[in-house]
Structures are given as C-alpha cells and as structure tokens.
C-alpha positions in Angstrom: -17.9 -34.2 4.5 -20.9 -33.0 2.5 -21.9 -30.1 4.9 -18.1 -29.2 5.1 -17.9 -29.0 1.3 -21.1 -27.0 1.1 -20.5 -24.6 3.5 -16.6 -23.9 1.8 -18.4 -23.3 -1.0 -20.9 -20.8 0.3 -18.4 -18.8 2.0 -15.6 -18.8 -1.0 -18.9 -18.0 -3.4 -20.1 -15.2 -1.1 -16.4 -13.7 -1.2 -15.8 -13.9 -4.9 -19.2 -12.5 -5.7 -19.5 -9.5 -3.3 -15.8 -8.6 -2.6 -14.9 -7.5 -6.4 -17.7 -5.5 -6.6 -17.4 -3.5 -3.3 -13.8 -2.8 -4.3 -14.7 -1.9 -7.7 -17.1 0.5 -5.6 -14.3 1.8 -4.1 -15.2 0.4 -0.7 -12.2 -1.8 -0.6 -12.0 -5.2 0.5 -12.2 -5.0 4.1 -15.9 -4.1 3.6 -16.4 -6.3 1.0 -15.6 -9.4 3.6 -17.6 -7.9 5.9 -20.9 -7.4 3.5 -20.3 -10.9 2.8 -20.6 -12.2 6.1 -23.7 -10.3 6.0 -25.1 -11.3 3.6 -24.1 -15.0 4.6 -25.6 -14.4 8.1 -28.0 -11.9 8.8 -29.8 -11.4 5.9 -29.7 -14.4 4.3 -29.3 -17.2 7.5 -26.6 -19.2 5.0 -24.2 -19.3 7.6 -24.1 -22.9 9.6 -23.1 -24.0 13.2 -19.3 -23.7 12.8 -19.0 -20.2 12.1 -17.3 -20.3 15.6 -14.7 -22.7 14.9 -13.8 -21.4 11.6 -13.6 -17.6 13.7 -11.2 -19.4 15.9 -9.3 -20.5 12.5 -9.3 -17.4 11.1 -7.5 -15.4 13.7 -4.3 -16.5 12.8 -4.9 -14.5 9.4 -4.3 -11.5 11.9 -1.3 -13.1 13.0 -0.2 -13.4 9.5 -0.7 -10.2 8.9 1.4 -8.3 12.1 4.3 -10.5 10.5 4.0 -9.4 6.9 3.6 -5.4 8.7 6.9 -6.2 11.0 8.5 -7.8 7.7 8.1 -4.1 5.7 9.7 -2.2 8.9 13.2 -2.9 9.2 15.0 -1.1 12.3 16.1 1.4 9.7 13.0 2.4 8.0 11.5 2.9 11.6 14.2 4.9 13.0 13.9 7.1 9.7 10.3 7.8 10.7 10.6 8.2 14.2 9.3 11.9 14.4 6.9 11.0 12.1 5.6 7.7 13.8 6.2 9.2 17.7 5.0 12.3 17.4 1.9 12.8 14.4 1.2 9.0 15.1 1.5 8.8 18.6 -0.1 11.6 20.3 -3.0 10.5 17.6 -3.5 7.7 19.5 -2.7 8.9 22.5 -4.7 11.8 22.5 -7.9 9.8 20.6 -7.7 6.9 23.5 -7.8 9.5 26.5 -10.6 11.4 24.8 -12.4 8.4 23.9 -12.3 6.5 27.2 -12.8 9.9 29.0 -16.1 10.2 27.3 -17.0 6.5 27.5 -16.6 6.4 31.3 -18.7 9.7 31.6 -21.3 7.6 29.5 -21.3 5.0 32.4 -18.8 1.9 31.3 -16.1 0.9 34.0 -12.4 1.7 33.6 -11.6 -1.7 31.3 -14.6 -1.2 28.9 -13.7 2.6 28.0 -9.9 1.8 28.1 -10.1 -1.4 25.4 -13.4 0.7 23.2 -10.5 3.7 23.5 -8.1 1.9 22.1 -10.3 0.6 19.4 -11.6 4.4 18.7 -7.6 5.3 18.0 -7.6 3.1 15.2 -8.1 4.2 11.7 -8.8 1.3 8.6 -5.0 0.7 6.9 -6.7 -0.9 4.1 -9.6 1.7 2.7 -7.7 4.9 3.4 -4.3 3.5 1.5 -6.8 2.2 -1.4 -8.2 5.3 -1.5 -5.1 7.3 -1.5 -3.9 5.4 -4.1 -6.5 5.6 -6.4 -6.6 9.1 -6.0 -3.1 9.6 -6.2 -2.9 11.2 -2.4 0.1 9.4 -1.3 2.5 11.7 -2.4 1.3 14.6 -1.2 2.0 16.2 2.3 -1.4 14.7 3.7 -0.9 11.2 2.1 2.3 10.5 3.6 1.2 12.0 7.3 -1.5 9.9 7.1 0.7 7.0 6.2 3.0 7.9 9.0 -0.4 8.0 11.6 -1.4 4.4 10.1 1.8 3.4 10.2 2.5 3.9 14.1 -1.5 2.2 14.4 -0.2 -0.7 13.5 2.4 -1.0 15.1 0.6 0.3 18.2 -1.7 -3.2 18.0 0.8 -5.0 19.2 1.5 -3.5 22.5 -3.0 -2.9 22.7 -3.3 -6.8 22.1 -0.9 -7.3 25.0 -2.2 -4.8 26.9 -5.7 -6.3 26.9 -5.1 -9.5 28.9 -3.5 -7.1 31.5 -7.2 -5.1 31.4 -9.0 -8.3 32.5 -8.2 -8.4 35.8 -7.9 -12.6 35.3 -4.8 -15.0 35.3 -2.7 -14.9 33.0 -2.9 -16.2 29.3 -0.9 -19.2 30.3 -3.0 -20.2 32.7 -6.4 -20.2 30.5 -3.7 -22.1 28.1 -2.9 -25.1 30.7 -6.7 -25.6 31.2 -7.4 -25.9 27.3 -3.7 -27.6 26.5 -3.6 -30.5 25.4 -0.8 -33.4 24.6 2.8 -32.1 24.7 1.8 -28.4 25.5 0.5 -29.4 29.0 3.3 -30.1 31.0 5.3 -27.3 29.3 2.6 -24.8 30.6 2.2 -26.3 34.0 5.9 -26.2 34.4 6.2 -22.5 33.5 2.8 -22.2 36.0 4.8 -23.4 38.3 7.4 -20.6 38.1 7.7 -18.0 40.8 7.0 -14.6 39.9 10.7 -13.3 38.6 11.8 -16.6 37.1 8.3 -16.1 35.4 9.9 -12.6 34.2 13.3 -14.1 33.0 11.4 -16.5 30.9 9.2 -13.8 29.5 12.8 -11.9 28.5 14.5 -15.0 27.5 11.9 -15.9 25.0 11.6 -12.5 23.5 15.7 -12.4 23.2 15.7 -15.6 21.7 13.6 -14.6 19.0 15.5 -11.3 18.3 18.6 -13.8 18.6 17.3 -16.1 16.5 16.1 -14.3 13.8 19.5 -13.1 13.2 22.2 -16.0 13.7 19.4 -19.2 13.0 17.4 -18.1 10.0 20.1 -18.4 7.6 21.6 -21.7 7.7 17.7 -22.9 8.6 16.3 -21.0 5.5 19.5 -22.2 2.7 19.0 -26.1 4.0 15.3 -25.5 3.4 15.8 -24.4 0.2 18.7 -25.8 -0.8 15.9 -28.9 -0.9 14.7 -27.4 -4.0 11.0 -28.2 -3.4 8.8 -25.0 -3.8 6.3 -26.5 -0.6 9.1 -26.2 1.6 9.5 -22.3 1.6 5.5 -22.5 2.5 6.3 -24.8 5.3 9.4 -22.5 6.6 7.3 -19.8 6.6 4.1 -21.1 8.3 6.7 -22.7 11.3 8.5 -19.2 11.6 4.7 -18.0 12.1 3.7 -20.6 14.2 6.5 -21.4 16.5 7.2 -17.9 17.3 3.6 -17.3 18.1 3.2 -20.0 20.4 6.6 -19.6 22.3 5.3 -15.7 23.0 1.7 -17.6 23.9 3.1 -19.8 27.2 4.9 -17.1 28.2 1.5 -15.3 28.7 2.3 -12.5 25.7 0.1 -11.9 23.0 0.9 -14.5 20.1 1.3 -11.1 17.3 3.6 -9.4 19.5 6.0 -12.9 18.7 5.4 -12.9 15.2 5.5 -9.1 14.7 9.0 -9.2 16.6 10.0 -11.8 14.4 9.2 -10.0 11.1 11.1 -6.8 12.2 13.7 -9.0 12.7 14.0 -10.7 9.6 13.0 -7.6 7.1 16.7 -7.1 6.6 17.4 -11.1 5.8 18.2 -12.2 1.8 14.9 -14.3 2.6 12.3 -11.2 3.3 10.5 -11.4 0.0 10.6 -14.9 -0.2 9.0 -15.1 3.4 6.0 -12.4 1.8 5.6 -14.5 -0.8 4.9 -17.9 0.8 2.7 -16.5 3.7 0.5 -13.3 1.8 -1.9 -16.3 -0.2 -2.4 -17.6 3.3 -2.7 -14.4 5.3 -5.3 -12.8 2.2 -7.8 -16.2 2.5 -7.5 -16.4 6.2 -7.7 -13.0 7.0 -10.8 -12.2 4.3 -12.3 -15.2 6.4 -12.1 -13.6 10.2 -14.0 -10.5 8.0 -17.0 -13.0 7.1 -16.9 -14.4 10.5 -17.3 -11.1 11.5 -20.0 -9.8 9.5 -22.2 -13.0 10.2 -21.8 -12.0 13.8 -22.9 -8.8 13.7 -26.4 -8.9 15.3 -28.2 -6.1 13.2 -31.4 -6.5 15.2 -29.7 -4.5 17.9 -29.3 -1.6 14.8 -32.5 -2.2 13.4 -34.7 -2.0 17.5 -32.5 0.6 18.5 -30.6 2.5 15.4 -30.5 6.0 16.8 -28.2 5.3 19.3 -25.9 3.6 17.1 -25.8 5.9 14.8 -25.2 8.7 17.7 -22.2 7.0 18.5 -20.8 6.2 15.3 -21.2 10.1 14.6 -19.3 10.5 18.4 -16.5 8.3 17.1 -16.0 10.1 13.8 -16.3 14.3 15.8 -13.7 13.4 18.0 -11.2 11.8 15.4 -12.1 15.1 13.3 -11.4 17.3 16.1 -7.8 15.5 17.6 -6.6 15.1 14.4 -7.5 18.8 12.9 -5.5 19.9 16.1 -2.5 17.9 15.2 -2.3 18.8 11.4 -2.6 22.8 13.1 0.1 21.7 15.5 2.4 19.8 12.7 2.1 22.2 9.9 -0.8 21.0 7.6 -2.3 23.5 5.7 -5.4 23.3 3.0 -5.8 19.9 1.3 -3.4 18.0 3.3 -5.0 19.1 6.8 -8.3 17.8 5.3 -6.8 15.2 4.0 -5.2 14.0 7.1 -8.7 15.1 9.2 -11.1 13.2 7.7 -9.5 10.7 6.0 -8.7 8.7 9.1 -11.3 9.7 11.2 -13.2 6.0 11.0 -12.9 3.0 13.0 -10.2 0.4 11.3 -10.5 -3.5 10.8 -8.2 -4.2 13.8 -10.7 -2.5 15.9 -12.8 -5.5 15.0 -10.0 -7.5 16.0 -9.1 -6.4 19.8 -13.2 -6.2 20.0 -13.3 -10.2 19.3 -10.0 -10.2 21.8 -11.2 -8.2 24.5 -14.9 -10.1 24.8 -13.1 -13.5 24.5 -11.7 -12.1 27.5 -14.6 -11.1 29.5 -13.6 -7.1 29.5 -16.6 -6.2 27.0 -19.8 -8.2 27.5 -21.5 -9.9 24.3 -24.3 -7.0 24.1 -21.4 -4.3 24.2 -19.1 -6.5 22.0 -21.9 -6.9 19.2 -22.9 -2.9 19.3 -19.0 -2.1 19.1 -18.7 -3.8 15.9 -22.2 -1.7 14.7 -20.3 1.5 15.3 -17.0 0.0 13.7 -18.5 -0.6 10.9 -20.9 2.3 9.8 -17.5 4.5 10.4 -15.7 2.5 7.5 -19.2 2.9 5.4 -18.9 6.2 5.7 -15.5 7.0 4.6 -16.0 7.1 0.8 -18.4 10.8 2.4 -15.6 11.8 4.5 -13.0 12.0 1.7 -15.9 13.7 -0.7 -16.1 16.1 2.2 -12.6 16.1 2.5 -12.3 17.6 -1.2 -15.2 20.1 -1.4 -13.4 21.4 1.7 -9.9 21.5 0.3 -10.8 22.3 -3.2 -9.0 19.7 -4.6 -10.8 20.2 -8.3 -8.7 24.0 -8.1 -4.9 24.1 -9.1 -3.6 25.8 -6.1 -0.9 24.1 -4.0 -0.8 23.5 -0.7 2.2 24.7 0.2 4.0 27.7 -1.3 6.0 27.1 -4.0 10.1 27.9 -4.2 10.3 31.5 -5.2 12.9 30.6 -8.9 15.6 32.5 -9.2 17.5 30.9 -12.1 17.0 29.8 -15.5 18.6 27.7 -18.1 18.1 26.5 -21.9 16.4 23.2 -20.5 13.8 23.0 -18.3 13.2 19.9 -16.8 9.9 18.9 -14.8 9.4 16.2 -12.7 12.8 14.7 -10.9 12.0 11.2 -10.0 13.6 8.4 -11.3 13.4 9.6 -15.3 14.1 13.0 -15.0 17.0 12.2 -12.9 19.2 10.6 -15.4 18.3 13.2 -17.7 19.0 15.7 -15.6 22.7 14.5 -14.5 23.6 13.7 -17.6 22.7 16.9 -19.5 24.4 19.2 -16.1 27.5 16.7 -16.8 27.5 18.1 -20.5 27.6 21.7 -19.1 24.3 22.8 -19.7 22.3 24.7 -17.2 19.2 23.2 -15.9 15.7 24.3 -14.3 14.5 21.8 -12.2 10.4 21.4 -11.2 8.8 18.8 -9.5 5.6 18.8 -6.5 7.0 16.7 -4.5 8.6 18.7 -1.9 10.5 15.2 -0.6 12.4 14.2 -3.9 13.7 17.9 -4.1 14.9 18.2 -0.6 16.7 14.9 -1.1 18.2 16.0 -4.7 19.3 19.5 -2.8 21.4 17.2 -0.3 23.2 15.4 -3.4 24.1 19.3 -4.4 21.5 19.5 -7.3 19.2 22.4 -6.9 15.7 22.1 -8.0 12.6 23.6 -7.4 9.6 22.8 -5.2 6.5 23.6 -7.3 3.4 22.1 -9.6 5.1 22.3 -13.0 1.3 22.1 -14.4 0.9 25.8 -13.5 1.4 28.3 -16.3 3.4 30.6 -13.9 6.1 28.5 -12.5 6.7 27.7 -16.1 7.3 31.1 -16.7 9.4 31.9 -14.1 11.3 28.9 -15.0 12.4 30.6 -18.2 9.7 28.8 -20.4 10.3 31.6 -23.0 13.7 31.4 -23.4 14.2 27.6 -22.7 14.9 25.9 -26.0 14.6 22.3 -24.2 11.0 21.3 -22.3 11.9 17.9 -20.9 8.5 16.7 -20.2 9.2 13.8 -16.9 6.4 13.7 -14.6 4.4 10.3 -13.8 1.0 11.7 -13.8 0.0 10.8 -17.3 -2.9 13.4 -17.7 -0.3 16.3 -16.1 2.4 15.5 -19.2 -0.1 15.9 -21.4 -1.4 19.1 -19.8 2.1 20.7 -19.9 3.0 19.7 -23.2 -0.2 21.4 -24.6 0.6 24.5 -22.4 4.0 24.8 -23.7 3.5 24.5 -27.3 0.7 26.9 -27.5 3.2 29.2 -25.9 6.7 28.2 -27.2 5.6 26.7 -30.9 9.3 26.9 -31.7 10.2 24.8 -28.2 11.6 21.4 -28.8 9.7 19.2 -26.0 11.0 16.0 -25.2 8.1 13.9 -23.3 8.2 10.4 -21.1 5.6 7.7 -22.0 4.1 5.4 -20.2 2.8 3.4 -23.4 1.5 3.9 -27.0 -1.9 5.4 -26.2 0.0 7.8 -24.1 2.4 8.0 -27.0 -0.1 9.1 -29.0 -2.1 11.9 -26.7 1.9 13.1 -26.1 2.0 13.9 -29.9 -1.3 15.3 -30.4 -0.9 17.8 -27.7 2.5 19.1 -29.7 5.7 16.9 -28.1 8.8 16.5 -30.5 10.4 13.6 -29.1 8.5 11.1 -26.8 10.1 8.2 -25.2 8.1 5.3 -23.8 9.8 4.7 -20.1 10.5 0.6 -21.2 11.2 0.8 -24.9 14.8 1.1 -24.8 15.5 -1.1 -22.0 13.6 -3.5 -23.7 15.0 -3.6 -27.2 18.7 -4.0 -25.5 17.0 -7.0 -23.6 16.2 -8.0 -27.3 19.4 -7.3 -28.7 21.2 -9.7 -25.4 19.0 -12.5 -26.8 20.4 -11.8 -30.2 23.5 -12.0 -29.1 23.3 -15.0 -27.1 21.4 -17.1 -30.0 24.3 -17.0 -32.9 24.1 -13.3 -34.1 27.4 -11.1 -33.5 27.3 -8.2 -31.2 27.4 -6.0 -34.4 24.7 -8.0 -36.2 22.2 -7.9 -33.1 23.3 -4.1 -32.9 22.0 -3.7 -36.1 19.2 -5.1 -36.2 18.3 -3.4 -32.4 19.2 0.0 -34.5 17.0 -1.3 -37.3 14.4 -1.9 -35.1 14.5 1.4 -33.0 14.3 3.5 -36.2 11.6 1.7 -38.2 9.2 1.4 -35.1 9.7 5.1 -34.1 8.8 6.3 -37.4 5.7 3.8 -37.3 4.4 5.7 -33.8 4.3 8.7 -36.0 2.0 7.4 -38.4 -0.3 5.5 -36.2 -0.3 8.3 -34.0 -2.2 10.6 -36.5 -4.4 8.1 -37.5 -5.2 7.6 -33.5 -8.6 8.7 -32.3 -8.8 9.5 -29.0 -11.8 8.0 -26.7 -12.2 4.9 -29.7 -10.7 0.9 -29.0 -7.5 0.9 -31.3 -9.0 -2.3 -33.0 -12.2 -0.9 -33.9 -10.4 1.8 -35.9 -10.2 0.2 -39.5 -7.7 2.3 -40.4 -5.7 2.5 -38.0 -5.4 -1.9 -37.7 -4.8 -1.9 -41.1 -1.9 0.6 -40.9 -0.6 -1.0 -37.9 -0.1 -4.5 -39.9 1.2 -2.6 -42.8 3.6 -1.4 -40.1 4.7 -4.7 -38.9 5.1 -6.2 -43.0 7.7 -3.1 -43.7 9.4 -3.6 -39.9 10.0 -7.3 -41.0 11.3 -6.7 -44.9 13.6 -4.0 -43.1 15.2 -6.5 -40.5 15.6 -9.3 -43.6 17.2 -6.9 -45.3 19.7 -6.0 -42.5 20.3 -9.8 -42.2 20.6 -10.1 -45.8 23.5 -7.5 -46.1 25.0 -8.3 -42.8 24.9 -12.3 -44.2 26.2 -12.1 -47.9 25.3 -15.2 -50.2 28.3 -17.2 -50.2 27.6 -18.3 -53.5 27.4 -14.8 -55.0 31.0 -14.3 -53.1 32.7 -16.8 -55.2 
C-alpha cells in the first residue's frame, strides 16, 4: 500500500509540475505527458516495477477517447464533410502510407513492419496542431479548417489501422490470444465462439456490430431515463463507463479491435438527448487515463538508443517530416491552397501524432515491430512533435503571416449603402436583418469566406474580404456611409478599424461590439460612438426576470433595468477616459476611486426609482 501510494504520487506530481508548463510553452499537453514520463524514467529512474501494468491500465484512456471523437461526429456532420474528409484527408493518408512503407521496405523492413510504421507516418498530432491553431487564431481560415478536415478523417482512419493491425500479424486471431488469457465467465464465451466455423464466425462478427448500431438507437433511452431517473449523479458515471466497457469487450471476442466498438457506439449516440451528458461523465476519466498511457510512454522511451546512435534518428525523423511536406504541398496545389493556407496546411501537420504512439505499443504487443524497432519508432515520433512549434515559425516566415494580404482574392464590391457593416457572424447578423428589415441598404464585410457563402444562400449578399484593410473600406462606401457597425470577434481587428475609420470619417457615427470593459475602453479611445459589450444587455434582462420574479412589477423591474442601463453606460464614459492602457485597473488611484464613486451614484439612482415607484403611504393620506 505504501509503494502504491508513493508511486500515485510521483506520477500525479510529475504531471502537475511539467504539464502546465509545457503547455504554457506552447508545446501542448501531449508533450507535456510525455516529458513527464521522462523525466520519471530515463533521467531521473523514479519510475518503479509496475510501469507495465499501469500501461496496460492506461490504454483504455485511448478507448475513451475514439468514443468521445465518434460522440462529436454524428452521421450528419460526417456526410457534410465527406469531400473534405475523403478526398484532402484521405489521399493524405493514403498517399503518406504508400510513400512511407515504399521507402521503409527499400530501407530493408518486411511487408508488416513498413505497412504498420506507414500507417503511423500518416498520422499527424490532433492535439498540438488544434492548440496551436487556436491560439493563433488559424482555424477559421482556409488552411485551419483543411487541416481540421485532414485530422479529422486521421482519426477516424485509427479505427480501421487498429483493426487492420491484428490482420498484419500473420497470428490467430484476437480471440484466440483472449481464450488463453480469459479468465472466469469470459472463458467459455470465447472458447464457444473459438469453436465457430469460419462463416458462423462472420455472422457473429456482423451480428455484434448491428447490435450495437441497433442498440444505440432503440436501448439507450429507456436504459439512460431509468438511470437517471435514480437521481444519483455516480450513476451517469457508471452508465457511461458500461456503454465504454461493454461495447468494447463485445467488439473484443469477436476478434475486432475494442475502439472500433466504442467508436461505433459514440457515432451512434452523438445524435441522443444524452450526448453531452455521456462527454461529461467519461472526459475526467479519459484526460487522467489518457495523460497516464503518455507517462507510460515516455518512461519507455529508451534514450540510450538516441543518445549511442542519434544521427540516424534524427535522419529519419527529418525523412518522416520531407515526405509529409512534400504529399501534403501536392495536395493543397491539387485542392486549391494558395499562400498562408498551403503553408499552413504543409507544415503544420507534417509531424508524427500521439496515436502513432498508440498503434506502435499495438503493433509490438503483437509481434509485427520488434522491441528495438518499437522503442526507435517512438524516438522518431516524438522529435517530430518537438519540432512542430519550428514548423509553424517556418510556416509563417514563408507565408508572411505578419503582412495584411489575404490569401484569397477578395469579392470585387459593387454596391454601397449608408451602413456598413463588418463582420457577419452571430452579432452582425441580427444587426444586419434587422436594419435591411427597416429598409436601409447595407454593405456587408467579413474574412470568412464560409459565413458569407452560407448568408448568400439565405438571400443576403455580403462580401468576402478583410474589413481591416483600408481599401475594401473604401470601396465599401466608407466615405459616404453614415453608419460603421464595427462586429468582428478579433478584439485587436475592431479596434484597428475603428481607428482607421475615424481618422478618415470624423463625422462617421461607429457603432462597435465589446467583448468586455477593457475592450470597452480601447473601443472609445480609438474614436467609437456607441460600443455595446456582447453580454450586457442579455444580462441586465436576466436581472430584470429576477426582479420580477422576487415581488417587483414588470414596470417596476423595467425601471429599474432602464435605470440601470442608463446610469452604468454614462459611467463607461467616465472611467473610460480615466483608463490607462497597459496599467492593472486597481493600481490606477483614480480610476478605483471613480469607479466606487460610480457604484455610490448607481445605487442613490435605483433608491430613488424605488422611492417614486413605492410612494410613502403615510405621505398619501
């Protein structure tokens, strides 16, 4: 018990200390398991005896996490994509495997070895290049979301790989490995199905799979409402967990790879009422597991072999990351991807990914890749993911990213209006609909080629174009416009096009979207009439419900809500000019003390509404 509780608290310390940090880094978590295990095991020899076992643990985290990617791809979504994800994503894989093996069997492995490290070589890391996009705000562009498509159809291509790899070995099948390690009630389940001939073998196979399809539609219901209806919060955990389990192990004696079950079973179920629910109870379990088949990882890695041999290691690694470069350059040429998105796409995926670490552990407990290959693999795996936070600093020298030219060409404008409108997503929609509803003509910008097209098919025209750029504004009829209506969701982009404008236009009225008071306050310095903070009026007629519903009339509570609105708009003005930028609001003296003047007068005003909305009764008489 002692050495159980020491090690638990080596490996959770190692994780909390090393994994912030290498996020923070902008390495992302993947790596910052993985340098934990390191640390742990090879440099610092903290790792104990039962780093196997709690390996063989740990692998149901990647279990976990195939359901929670099947539960995010409902049959819709995926038949939406289906250029995307079969063409872009598939021939990337396709193409990188056949490369990849091709050149692996030249090097002198057999068939299985370059087929499996082929696979692996196909793979790019879901987790670094999405926290990177993110960060960097890359997602939206024409490069993020190919690259999201091309990880996308990875993962889902896992599946089919992990199923595929048993096939590779050239050994009996998974049940039979099963029936010589099952024990209790498993064992004569397995020896029955053993037992099988061939086709009957085949019908089970299909009869499993179709009862999981079946199941997930017509037995998950009433199962999930008794569950619940038992109103203990531990029980959704429990559902959950036995969805995971029991599908993996009926895919398991039917000799299929356990994550093709549970993936089947998510996909399934990610139309049900229960979906988020089901994320909910199993990501806690799939984040701790799966951060701890990382560790195990890393305290496997043998970096001895890198440390006798490096040069080869490296030679590879730079191998696997020139012929990602050079597949996936042809295929942003072939699909359309010009400047900053074909780099994007190029080298942003052109590592190793963490599942590659996964059918690596797969494939060796199956005897395709010996240890010594096995332990170099997972080298090569992960100096490619080291080396992405280069690629994408390569990736922008390349494209240029620090200049302001698009892409893509923008839409040549050939109308203007009195209001000018940029950015249409879910702000400068409303606007927009209800100001063309009133009759007025309207100029609509927005970079994201996506939300424009779909706005066209509604019948509202807009514009493709980066509303930061002085010309498009222009052309939009920026000097006869006598409404800016200032909607992006870029933060540092508003505040660039409201300067812009009023420099240009100081008679313009500019109307600005806020995402809080500091932005509030860099909107009105940079010369924006009106600015309205994205929450503030949905949250002061949440305030006025709660009025309503604790004694106050629906005029009173209206009141006060218009009280409210007026007083605290007119206090934005003043704090904002007493708002330095770059300084801690509470370290300005004069700003804090204005601020609690602020709140004294908002307080006399709304007693004062109450006061002659509530007349003395005494003073009536």
């Amino acid at each position: 018990m002692e050495s159980l509780l020491l090690q638990a608290s080596i490996y959770l310390g190692a994780a909390l200390l090393i994994v912030p940090l290498a996020v923070r880094a902008g390495f992302g978590s993947v790596l910052g398991y993985l340098a934990a295990g390191i640390v742990m095991g090879p440099v610092l020899g903290l790792a104990g005896a039962e780093t196997g076992d709690l390996r063989h643990y740990a692998e149901f985290g990647v279990v976990l996490m195939l359901f929670l990617v099947g539960l995010e791809l409902d049959p819709a979504t995926l038949w939406g994509m289906r250029q995307s994800l079969v063409g872009l994503g598939g021939l990337q894989i396709g193409l990188t495997s056949f490369v990849s093996a091709l050149g692996l069997a030249w090097l002198g492995f057999n068939w299985q070895e370059a087929a499996v490290l082929g696979m692996v070589a196909a793979l790019s890391s879901t987790a670094i290049v999405l926290q990177t996009m993110t960060e960097r705000r890359m997602l939206r562009t024409a490069g993020g979301r190919s690259s999201f498509a091309v990880l996308l159809a990875q993962d889902i291509a896992v599946v089919p790989m992990l199923a595929l790899v048993p096939l590779l070995a050239l050994r009996p099948s998974a049940s039979a490995h099963l029936h010589d390690a099952a024990e209790g009630p498993a064992r004569p389940i397995i020896g029955f199905l053993q037992s099988l001939p061939g086709w009957a073998d085949t019908l089970v196979m299909l009869g499993v799979v179709g009862f999981i399809v079946l199941g997930g539609h017509y037995l998950t219901r009433p199962v999930f409402r008794y569950v619940h209806a038992s109103r203990l919060p531990e029980m959704g955990s429990f559902i959950a967990l036995f969805t995971v389990a029991g599908t993996s192990f009926l895919t398991m004696i039917v000799g299929l790879s356990p994550a093709l079950g549970t993936f089947l079973a998510g996909v399934v179920l990610a139309n049900s009422e229960f979906r988020h629910q089901l994320e909910a109870d199993i990501r806690p379990y799939k984040g701790i597991l799966l951060g701890l088949f990382f560790m195990a990882v890393g305290i496997g890695i043998d970096f001895r072999l890198l440390a006798a041999d490096p040069w080869p290691l490296i030679a590879l690694t730079l191998a696997l990351v020139l012929v990602k470069v050079l597949v996936l350059a042809a295929l942003a040429e072939t699909f359309g991807l010009r400047g900053r998105d074909r780099w994007l796409l190029t080298l942003g995926l052109a590592q190793a990914g963490e599942f590659g670490f996964v059918l690596v552990g797969f494939a060796a407990q199956e005897a395709i890749l010996a240890s010594l290959v096995a332990q170099k693999t997972l080298i090569v795996i992960s100096l490619s993911m080291l080396v992405t936070p280069v690629l994408f600093l390569i990736a922008g020298w390349l494209s240029g990213l620090g200049e302001e030219q698009p892409a893509v060409r923008p839409d040549p404008i050939d109308e203007k209006g009195r209001v000018i409108i940029a950015g249409i997503g879910r702000f400068g929609q409303v606007v927009n609909r209800l100001v063309r509803m009133s009759g007025i003509q309207t100029v609509v910008l927005d970079h994201d080629m996506m939300a424009v097209q779909i706005m066209r098919r509604f019948g509202v025209k807009g514009f493709f174009g980066d509303p930061t750029r002085p010309d498009l504004l222009q052309a939009a009829g920026l000097d006869e416009a006598a409404v800016l209506v200032v909607a992006v969701d870029d933060r540092e982009n508003a505040i660039k096009i409201v300067r812009y404008a009023r420099q240009v236009r100081p008679d313009l009225h500019i109307v600005a979207r806020a995402r809080d008071r500091v932005h509030v306050y860099e909107l009105y310095q940079a010369g924006a009439d009106d600015i309205v903070r994205e929450t503030f009026d949905s949250s002061i007629r949440a305030g006025r419900y709660v009025l309503e519903n604790m004694g106050f009339s629906e005029y009173e509570a209206a009141q006060r809500s218009r009280t409210y609105y007026r007083v605290d708009r007119a206090a934005m003005r003043d704090l904002a000019e007493l708002w330095v930028p770059g300084q801690p609001a509470h370290l300005n003296e004069a700003y804090v003390t204005r601020a609690r003047q602020l709140d004294a007068d908002l307080e006399t005003a709304l007693l004062e509404e109450e006061s002659q909305a509530r007349p003395d009764p005494e003073a009536a008489e």
